[in-house]
C-alpha positions, 0 to 999 in steps of 0.5 A: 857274543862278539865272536859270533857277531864277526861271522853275520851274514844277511844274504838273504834280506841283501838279494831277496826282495822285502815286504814293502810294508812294514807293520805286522798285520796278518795279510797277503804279501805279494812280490816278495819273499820275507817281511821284516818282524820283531820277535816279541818280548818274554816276560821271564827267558830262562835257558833249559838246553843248549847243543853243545854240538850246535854251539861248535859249528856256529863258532860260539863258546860254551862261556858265551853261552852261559851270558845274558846276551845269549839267553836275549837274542835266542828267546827274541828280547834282543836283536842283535846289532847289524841284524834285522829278524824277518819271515819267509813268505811261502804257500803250500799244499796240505794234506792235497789241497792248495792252501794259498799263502801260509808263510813263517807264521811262528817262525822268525829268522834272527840272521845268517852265519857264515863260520868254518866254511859252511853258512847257517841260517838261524830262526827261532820257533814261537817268537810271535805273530808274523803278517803270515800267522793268519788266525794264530798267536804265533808263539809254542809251548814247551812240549812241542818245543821239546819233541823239536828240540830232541828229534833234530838233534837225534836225527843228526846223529842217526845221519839223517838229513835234518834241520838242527836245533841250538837252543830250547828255552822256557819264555814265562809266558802261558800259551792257550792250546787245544792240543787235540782240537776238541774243544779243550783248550788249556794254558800251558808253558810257552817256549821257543827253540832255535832252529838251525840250518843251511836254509828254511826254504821249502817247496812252497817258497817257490809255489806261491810265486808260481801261483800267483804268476809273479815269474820275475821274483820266482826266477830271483828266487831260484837264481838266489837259491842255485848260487848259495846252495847248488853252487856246482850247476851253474849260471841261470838257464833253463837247463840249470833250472831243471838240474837244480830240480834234479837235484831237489828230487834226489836230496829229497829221496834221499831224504826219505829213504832214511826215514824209512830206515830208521822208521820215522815218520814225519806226519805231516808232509805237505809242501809248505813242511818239504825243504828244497835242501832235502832236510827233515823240517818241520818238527811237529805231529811226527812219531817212530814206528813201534810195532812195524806197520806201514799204515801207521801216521801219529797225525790224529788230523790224518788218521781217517785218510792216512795220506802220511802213513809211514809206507806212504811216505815215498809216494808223497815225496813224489807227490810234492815233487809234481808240485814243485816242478809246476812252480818251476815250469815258468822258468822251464817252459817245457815238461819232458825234462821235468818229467824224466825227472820224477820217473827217475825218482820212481825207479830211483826209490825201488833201487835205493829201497832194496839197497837200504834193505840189503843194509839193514839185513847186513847183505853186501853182495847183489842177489836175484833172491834179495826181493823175495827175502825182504818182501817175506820178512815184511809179512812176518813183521806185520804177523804180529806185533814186532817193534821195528826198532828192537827186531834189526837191532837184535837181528845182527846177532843172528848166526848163518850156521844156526838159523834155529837159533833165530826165534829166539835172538828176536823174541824180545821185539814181539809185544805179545809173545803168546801170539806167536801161534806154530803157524806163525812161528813156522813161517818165521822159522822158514824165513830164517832158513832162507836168510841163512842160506842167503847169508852163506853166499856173503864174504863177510863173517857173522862177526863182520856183518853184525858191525855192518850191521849195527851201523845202519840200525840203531840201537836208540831212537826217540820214542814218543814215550821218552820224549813224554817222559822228558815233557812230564817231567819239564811241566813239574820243572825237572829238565834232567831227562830232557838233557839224558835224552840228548845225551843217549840220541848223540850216539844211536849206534853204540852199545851205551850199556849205561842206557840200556833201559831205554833199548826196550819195546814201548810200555803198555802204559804209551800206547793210547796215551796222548803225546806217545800215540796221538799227536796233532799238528799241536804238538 
């Protein structure tokens, strides 16, 4: 891979202050921000996938990825000249709780890129023990390698800002998990992604220096973040402080916002899993709304409080972001600013939420009756089981000259169509009324507003079923679905009559199944 070893970059080992001990023993790392780590060795690599997407924007050829070389240095059975893999040291607080130190426990950094003007950090997922892998092995296994792999794909081509993945591969190793925590634990295939992005750094990377009062290296840390990644606020100062944290909580809400566009929900938001770039990270108990429901997590850890239910989502997201801005006040010194901020992020969410609305109901033009209409639209969704993803979708079909016609264009979102009692159907017929009246006032035509439309709601998702369906298939050593998958979620907007099986509601079979509606922080 000579190419892709011209475009090396270290700027984090470089400016970042190291672990001064070098042996990789679980502990507490003080006054740096990563430790130097080897991935560990694999008994038998062998390469299920690779990105074709991710390979072009790293600069790396489809030829170079066929090599051994290749296949060693993404599964970690070779480190690659003028490099050195590392962890990230960070703390975090889960599920509310300050945890302390957590850290790259399964993570490893291989090294940076820089290629085609844009920089890349990349990392490999279940490479081994780290000093932060506290009581775990620090390795994955295939099935959660695999809803990694497919999702950060998918998520970039639905444009939602993400982490990307280049690489998934099996390592010929079994890995011991209790995939529910019940006692069960069995040996399953170990493997390892290759995760992409401009950067891992996440809220708790700047928490664990607030924490422990080490203010000097939180200041370098923040200094090295503003000048690779906010390059456009300036030299170090209090008031470029607050600007970065601006821009945290708005890349953030961005964040978010699309998720509940697409009805994804990540599952696990604490801030250890929160990036400070506002990129969906973290791939781990996350899961898509079937039927419409705001109190629904696919977390089996959170299903008693559902902190991280999907209409939680943006709360949390604020949340998080009370906590970063107390790790950042040393730097700061004062709180009004800070605070303005997150009240921002308040009245922030109420515009951009009723924007993406409007989107999805192909609405361009303001009106004062757009509250009220999405606001009816959600309690007819909650009505009955209706499948999120199936009802806007098919909702662009709808004719503002024939709101009768409107039951009928949806009907395939309901998962039980006997339940749509008169009463019911009644409140769905009004709804529909009051949409076509407000579709009326629009310039655009039925035939324009649907393209609108279609551009926002996606056709495709990935399911947690299919994702099951490609896992199923993996552990009987058929890869093709997983590379099906891959192929579908490149294009979520487009017609793709070749995959038209995989536009449908979630079969009764998936509903309890586990990997399709109970997931852990396993999975």
């Amino acid at each position: 891979m000579e190419t892709f070893k011209a475009h090396i970059s270290n700027s984090f080992t470089e400016e970042l202050p190291a672990d001064q001990v070098n042996e990789n023993t679980r502990r507490q790392v003080h006054k740096a921000c990563f430790s130097y780590v080897t991935p560990k060795t694999t008994r038998k690599p062998e390469l299920l996938h690779v990105s074709d997407a991710m390979l072009e924007a790293l600069g790396i050829s489809e030829v170079e990825s066929q090599t051994d070389d290749f296949l060693n240095v993404f599964t970690g059975n070779k480190v690659l000249a003028g490099t050195r893999p590392y962890a990230m040291c960070y703390g975090g607080h889960q599920f509310g709780n300050w945890a302390g130190q957590l850290g790259d426990g399964r993570a490893i950094n291989l090294t940076e890129i820089d290629y085609n003007q844009k920089h890349w950090a990349l990392q490999l997922k279940g490479a081994g023990e780290t000093p932060y892998s506290r009581t775990a092995d620090g390795l994955a296994v295939l099935r959660s390698s695999i809803r990694e792999y497919l999702c950060s794909e998918a998520m970039y081509h639905l444009g939602v800002p993400t982490t990307r993945a280049l690489s998934l591969a099996l390592t010929g190793d079994q890995v011991l998990r209790d995939m529910l925590y019940n006692g069960n634990a069995a040996h399953e295939k170990g493997a390892v992604v290759c995760r992409v992005a401009p950067s891992f750094l996440r809220f708790g990377n700047f928490e664990i220096f607030a924490a422990r009062g080490e203010t000097e290296t939180l200041k370098t840390l923040v200094d090295y973040t503003i000048k690779h990644f906010f390059t456009d606020l300036g030299a170090p100062s209090k008031d470029t402080y607050l600007a970065f944290f601006k821009a945290v909580s708005e890349r953030t809400l961005k964040m978010i916002i699309d998720w509940q566009r697409v009805g994804f929900v990540h599952g696990v938001m604490n801030t250890d899993n929160m990036s400070v770039l506002g990129l969906t990270i973290d791939y781990g108990p996350y899961g898509w709304l079937e039927g419409f429901d705001y109190g629904w997590t696919p977390n089996t850890t959170d299903s008693q409080h559902k902190r991280y239910r999907y209409g939680n989502q943006p709360n949390i997201g604020l949340w998080n972001l009370y906590q970063l801005a107390n790790a950042l006040y040393p730097l700061i010194e004062e709180a009004e600013g800070l605070q303005d901020v997150l009240e921002d992020y308040k009245i922030n969410f109420e515009k951009q939420s009723l924007e993406m609305m409007r989107s999805k109901l192909g609405l361009v033009e303001q009106d004062d009756s757009d509250l009220k209409l999405i606001q009816n639209l959600e309690d007819n969704l909650l009505l009955i089981e209706t499948d999120m993803t199936i009802f806007f979708r098919k909702l662009s079909d709808f004719k503002m000259h024939d709101p009768e016609s409107g039951l009928k264009i949806i009907q395939d979102a309901f998962y039980a169509p006997e339940e749509l009692v008169p009463d019911i159907a009644d409140k769905w017929s009004a709804w529909f009324q009051n949409y076509a009246k407000r579709l009326q006032k629009e310039s655009n035509s039925d035939v324009a507003r649907s393209k609108v439309m279609n551009q926002v709601n996606p056709k495709y998702v990935l399911r947690n079923y299919m994702a099951q369906m490609a896992i199923d298939q993996a552990d009987q050593g058929d890869y093709s679905l997983i590379d099906e998958l891959y192929q579908l979620l490149k294009q979520p907007y487009a017609e793709q009559p070749e995959f038209e099986k995989w536009f449908a509601r979630r079969p009764e079979w998936a509903r309890h199944k586990v990997g399709c509606s109970m997931l852990s922080c396993s999975s």
